[in-house]
C-alpha positions in Angstrom: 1.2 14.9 30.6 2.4 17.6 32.3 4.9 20.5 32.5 6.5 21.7 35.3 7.5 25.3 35.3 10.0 26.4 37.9 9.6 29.0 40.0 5.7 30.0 39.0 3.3 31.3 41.4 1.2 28.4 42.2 -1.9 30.5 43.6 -1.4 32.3 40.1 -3.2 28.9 38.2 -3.6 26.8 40.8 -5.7 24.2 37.7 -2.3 24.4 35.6 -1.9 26.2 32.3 -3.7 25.2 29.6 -1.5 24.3 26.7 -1.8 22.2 23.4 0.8 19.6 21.8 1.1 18.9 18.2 3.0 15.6 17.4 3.9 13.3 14.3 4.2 9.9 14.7 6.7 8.1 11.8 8.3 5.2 11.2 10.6 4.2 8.6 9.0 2.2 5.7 9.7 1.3 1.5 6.9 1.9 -0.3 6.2 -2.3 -1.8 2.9 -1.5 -3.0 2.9 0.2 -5.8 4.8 -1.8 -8.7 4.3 0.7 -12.0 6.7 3.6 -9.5 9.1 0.5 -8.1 9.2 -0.4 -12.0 8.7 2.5 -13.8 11.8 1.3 -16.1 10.4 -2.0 -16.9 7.7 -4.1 -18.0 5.1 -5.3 -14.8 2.5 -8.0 -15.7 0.0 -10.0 -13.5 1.4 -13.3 -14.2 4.3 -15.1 -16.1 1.8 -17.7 -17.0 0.4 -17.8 -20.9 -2.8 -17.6 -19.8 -3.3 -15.2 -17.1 -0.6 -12.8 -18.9 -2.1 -10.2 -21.8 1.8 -9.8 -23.2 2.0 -11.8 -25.7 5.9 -10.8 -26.7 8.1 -10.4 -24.0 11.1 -8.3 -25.7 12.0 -6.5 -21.7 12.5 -6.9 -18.4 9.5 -7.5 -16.5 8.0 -8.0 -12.8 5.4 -10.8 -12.4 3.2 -9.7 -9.8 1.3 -13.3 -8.6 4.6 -15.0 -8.3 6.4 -12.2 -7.0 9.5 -12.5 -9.2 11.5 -10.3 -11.5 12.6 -11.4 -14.9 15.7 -10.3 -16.4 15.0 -11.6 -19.9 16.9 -13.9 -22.0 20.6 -13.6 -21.1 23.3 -14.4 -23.4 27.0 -15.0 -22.2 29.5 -12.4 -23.2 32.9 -10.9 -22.9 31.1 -7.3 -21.4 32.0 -7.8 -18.0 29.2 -5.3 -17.0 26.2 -7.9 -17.5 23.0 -6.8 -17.3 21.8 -4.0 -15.6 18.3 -2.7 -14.5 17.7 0.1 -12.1 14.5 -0.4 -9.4 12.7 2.9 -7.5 13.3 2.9 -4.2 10.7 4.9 -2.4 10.6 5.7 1.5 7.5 8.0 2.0 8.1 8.6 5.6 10.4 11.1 7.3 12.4 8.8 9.1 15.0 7.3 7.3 16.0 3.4 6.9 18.6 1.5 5.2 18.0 -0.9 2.0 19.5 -4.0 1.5 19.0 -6.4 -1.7 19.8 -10.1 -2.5 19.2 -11.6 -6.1 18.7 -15.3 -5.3 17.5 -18.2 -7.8 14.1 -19.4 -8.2 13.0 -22.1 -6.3 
């Protein structure tokens, strides 16, 4: 790399000047590895099967880390037209920023 100076006296330097770049290199990214911060608000378990799971009572909202699934618990129907709601921690650790989107599809 190089830098051209206009106008310098060439017989001055004739090697150049010495100079020194500092850089960062980012990228935008979500943070997907660590599942106690993305759900700090609920319950996260290694598996939703009996026996791989230490939780005996589920009585929350939980993550299930081997199947990669979140569990919003027993639902009941109701007149509150609010539903359930759980909140998730989003968390982009690099400078750069980057948009989010989310889609809560069945299990297949």
């Amino acid at each position: 790399m190089a830098i051209d100076i206009a106008n310098r006296d060439y017989g001055d330097r004739p090697d150049g000047i010495p100079f020194q770049l500092a850089a960062e290199s980012s990228i935008p990214g979500i943070n997907t590895e660590e599942l106690e911060q993305i759900f700090e608000e609920q319950t996260v378990i290694p598996s939703l099967d009996p026996k791989k799971n230490t939780q005996t009572i589920i009585s929350s909202s939980l993550y299930s880390i081997e199947e990669n699934v979140f569990w919003f618990g027993t639902m009941i129907a109701g007149k509150s037209p609010e539903g359930s709601n759980e909140r998730f921690k989003i968390i982009n650790p690099n400078k750069v920023p980057c948009t989010v989107k989310f889609a809560v599809k069945p299990r297949t």
